[in-house]
C-alpha positions as CSV (number, residue, x, y, z in Angstrom):
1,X,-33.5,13.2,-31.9
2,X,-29.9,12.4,-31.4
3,X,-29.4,9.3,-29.9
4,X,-25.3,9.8,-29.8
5,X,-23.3,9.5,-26.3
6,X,-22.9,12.5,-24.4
7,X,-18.7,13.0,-25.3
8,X,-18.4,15.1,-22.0
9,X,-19.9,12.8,-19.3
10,X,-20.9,14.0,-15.8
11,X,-17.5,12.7,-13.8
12,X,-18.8,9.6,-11.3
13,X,-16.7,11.5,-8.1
14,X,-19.0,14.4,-8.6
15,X,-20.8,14.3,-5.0
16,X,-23.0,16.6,-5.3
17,X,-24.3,15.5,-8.8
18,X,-28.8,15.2,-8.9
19,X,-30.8,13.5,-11.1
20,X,-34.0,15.4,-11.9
21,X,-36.8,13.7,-13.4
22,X,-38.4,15.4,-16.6
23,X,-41.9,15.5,-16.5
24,X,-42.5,15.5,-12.5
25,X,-42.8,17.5,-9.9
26,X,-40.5,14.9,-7.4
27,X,-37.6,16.1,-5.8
28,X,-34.3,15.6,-7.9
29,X,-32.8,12.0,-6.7
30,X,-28.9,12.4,-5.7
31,X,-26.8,10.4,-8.1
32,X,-25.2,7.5,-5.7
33,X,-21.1,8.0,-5.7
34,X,-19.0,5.5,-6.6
35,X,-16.0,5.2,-4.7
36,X,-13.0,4.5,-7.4
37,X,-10.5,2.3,-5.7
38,X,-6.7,1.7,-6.6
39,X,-4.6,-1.4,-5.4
40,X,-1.1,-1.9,-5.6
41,X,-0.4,-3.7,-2.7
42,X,-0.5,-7.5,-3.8
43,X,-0.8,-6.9,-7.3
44,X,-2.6,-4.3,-9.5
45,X,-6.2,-4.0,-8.8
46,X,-9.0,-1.3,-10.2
47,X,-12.6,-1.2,-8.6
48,X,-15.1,0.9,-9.0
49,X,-17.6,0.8,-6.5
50,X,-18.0,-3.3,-6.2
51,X,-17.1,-3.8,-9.9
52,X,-13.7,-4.6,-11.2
53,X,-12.0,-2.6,-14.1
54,X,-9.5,-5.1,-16.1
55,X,-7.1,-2.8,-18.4
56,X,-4.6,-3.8,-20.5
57,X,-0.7,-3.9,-18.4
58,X,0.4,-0.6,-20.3
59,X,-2.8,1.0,-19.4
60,X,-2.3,-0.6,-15.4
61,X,1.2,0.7,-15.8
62,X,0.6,4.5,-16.8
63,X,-2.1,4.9,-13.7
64,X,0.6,3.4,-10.8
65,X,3.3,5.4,-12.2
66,X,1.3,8.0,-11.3
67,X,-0.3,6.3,-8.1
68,X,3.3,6.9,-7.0
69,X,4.0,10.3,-7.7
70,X,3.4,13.3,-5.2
71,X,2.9,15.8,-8.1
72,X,1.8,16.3,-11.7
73,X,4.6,14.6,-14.3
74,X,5.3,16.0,-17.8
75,X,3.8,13.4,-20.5
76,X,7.5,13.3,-21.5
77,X,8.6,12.5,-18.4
78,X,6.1,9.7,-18.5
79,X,6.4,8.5,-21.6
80,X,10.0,8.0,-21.6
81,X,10.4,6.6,-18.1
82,X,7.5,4.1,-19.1
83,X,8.8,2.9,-22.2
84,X,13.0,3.9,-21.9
85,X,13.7,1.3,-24.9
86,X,11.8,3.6,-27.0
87,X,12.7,6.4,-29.2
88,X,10.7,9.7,-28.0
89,X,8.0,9.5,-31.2
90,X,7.0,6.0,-30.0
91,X,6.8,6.0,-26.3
92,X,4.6,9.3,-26.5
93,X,2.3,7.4,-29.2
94,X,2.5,4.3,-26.5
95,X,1.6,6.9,-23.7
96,X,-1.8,8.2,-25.5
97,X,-2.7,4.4,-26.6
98,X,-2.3,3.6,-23.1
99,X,-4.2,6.7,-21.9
100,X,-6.8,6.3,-24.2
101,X,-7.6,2.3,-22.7
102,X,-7.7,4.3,-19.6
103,X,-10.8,6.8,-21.2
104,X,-12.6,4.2,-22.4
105,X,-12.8,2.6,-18.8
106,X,-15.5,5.3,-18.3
107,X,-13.6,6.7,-15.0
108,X,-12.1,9.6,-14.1
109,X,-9.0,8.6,-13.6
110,X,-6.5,10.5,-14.9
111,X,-6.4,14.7,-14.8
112,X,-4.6,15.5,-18.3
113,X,-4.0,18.7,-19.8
114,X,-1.5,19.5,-22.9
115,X,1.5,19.0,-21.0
116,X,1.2,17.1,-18.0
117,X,-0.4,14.3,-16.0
118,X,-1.9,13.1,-12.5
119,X,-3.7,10.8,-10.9
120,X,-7.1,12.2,-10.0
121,X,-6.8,13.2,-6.4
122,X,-10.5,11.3,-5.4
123,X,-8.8,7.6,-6.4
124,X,-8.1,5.9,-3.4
125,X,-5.0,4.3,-3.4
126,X,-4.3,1.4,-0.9
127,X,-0.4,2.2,-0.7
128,X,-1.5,5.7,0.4
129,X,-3.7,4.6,3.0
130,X,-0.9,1.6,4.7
131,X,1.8,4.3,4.2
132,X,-0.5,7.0,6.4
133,X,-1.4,4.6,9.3
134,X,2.6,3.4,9.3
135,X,3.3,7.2,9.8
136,X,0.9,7.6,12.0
137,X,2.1,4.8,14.1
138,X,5.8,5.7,14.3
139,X,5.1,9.2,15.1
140,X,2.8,8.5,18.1
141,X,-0.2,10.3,16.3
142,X,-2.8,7.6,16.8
143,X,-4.1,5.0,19.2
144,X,-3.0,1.4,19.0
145,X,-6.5,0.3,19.5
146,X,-7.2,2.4,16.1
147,X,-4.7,0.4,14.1
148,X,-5.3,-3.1,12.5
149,X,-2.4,-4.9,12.3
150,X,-4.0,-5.7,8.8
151,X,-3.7,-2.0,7.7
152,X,0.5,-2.2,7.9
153,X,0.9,-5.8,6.5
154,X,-1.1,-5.6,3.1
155,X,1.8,-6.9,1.1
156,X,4.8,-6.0,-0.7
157,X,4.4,-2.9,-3.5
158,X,3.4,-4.3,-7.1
159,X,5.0,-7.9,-6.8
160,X,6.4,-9.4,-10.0
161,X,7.0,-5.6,-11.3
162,X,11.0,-5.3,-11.9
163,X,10.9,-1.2,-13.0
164,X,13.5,0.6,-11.2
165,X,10.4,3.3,-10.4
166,X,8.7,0.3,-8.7
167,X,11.5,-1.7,-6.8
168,X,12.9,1.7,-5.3
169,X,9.3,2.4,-3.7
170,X,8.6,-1.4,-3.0
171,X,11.8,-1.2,-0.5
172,X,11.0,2.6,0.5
173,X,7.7,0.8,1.7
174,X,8.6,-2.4,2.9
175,X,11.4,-0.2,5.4
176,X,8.4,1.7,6.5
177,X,6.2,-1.2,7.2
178,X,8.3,-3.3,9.6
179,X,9.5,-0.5,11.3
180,X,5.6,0.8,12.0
181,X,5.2,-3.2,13.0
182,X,7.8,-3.2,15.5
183,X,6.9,-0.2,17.3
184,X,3.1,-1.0,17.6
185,X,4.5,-5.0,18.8
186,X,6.3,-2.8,21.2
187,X,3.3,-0.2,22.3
188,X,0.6,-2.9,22.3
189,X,3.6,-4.6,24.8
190,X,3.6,-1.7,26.8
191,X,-0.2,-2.1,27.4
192,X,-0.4,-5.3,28.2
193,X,-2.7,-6.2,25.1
194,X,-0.6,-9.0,24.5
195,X,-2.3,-11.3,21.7
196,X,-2.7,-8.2,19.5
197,X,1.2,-7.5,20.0
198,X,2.4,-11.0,19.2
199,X,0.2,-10.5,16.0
200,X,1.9,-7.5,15.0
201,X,5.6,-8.9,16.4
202,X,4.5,-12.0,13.9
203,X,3.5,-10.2,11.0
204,X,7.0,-8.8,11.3
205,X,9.0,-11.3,11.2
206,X,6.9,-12.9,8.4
207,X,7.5,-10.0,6.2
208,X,11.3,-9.7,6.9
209,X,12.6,-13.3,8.4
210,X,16.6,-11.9,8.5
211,X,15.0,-8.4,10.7
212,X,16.7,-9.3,14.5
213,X,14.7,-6.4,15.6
214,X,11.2,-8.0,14.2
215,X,12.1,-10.9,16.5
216,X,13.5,-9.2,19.5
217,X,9.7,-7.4,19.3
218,X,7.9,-10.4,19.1
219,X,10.4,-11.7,21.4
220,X,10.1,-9.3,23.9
221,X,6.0,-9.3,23.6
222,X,6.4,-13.7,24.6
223,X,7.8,-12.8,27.4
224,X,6.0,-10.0,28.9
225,X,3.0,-12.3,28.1
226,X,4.8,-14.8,30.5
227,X,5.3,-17.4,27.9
228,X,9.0,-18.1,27.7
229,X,9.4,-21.2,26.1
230,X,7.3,-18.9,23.4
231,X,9.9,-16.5,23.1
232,X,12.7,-19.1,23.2
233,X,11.4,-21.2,20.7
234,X,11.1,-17.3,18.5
235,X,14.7,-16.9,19.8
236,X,15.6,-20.6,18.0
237,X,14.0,-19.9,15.2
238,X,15.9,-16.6,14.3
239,X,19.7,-18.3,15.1
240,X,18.5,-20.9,12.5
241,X,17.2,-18.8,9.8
242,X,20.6,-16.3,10.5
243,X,22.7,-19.3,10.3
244,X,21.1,-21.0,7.7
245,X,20.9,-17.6,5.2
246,X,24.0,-15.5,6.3
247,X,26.3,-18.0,8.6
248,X,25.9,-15.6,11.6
249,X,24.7,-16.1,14.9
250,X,22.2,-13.7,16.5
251,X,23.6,-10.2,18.0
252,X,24.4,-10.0,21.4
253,X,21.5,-7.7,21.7
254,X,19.1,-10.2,21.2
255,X,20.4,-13.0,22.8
256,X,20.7,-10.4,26.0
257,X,16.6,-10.3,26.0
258,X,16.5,-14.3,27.4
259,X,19.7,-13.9,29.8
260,X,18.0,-10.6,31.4
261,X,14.7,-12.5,31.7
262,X,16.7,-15.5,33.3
263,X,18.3,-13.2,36.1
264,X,15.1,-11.5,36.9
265,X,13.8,-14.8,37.1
């Protein structure tokens, strides 16, 4: 008999995929789906199911490049974004060494055809997931009680990676973010639901110390909570990190949330 590997494997996203045992009458068993994973938030990560996939940085490289892209790229386009110091010959041998790590990984990762290349579309990516809640936030599509503040302050994009594909996307993000933190500091404000808001108005200014409008939030969120010397302490705390990093005093915006709050008082 041959005892050589199957070279076209059943594909682990395959849900429907059974098991029938040979010999027996028993019901065919359902083959259990592993859920593939992507992380880019925090650093590159691969799981599959509760198992980590290491692959080499080219390899980790070739699958968020295409994490990151909305549609199907031309290997050429790939190969010569991925390695621009190359001449064309060697980045598209780099590209099918890199690819070829990726195969041996077992996953189905990658949809490849002659021409072109994609991410397969059952790989969960975490960037996907933060940017769809952040949307969801800032377009009034979802209930504040549905969003964890975790869910919009996983990290920056890839940290450490300098690519012009990556820092362009890292800021595209990072914008996205903090303005999705503000406005759910603000709505969970509105509510009254106060110790959720400060951690949303904190994880703001965390991410972005020199945003004014991350503190006015959290601000804002202090004193609707009744705890001034909170909010001026917050208000302190963004003159000196203004002064300190850009030789500027707060706007006259912000200081006009602690006089308003002294009238009413």
């Amino acid at each position: 008999m041959d005892q050589r590997q199957d070279p076209y494997p059943i594909p682990i996203a395959m849900t429907n995929s059974l098991i029938e045992r040979k010999g027996s009458s028993e019901p065919a068993v359902p083959v259990p789906v592993r859920t593939v994973r992507l992380g880019l938030l925090q650093g590159f990560q691969l799981e599959c199911g509760e198992c980590e996939v290491d692959l080499p940085l080219s390899s980790q490289r070739v699958l968020a490049f295409l994490a990151l892209q909305l549609r199907a790229q031309s290997r050429s386009y790939v190969a010569s974004t991925l390695w621009m110091n190359f001449d064309e010959e060697r980045a598209g041998a780099s590209l099918r060494s890199a690819l070829w790590r990726i195969n041996r990984s077992g996953h189905p990762l990658v949809a490849a055809d002659s021409r072109s290349l994609r991410l397969m579309p059952d790989v969960v990516v975490d960037l996907r997931e933060s940017e769809r809640s952040a949307r969801e936030v800032l377009r009034g599509e979802i209930c504040s009680g549905a969003v964890r503040v975790d869910d919009l302050a996983a990290g920056d994009l890839l940290p450490g990676w300098y690519d012009d594909w990556v820092v362009n996307e890292r800021e595209h993000f990072r914008q996205l973010r903090l303005h999705a933190l503000e406005k759910l500091c603000e709505q969970l404000t509105d509510e009254g639901r106060f110790g959720p808001a400060v951690e949303a108005g904190l994880a703001a200014v965390s991410s972005e110390p020199l945003r004014e409008s991350a503190h006015r939030a959290l601000i804002r969120a202090y004193l609707a909570e009744g705890n001034r010397g909170e909010a001026i302490r917050q208000y302190e705390a963004c003159r000196a990190v203004l002064r300190r990093e850009l030789n500027i005093d707060p706007s006259p915006l912000t200081q006009a949330l602690l006089d308003s709050h002294q009238r009413v008082l």
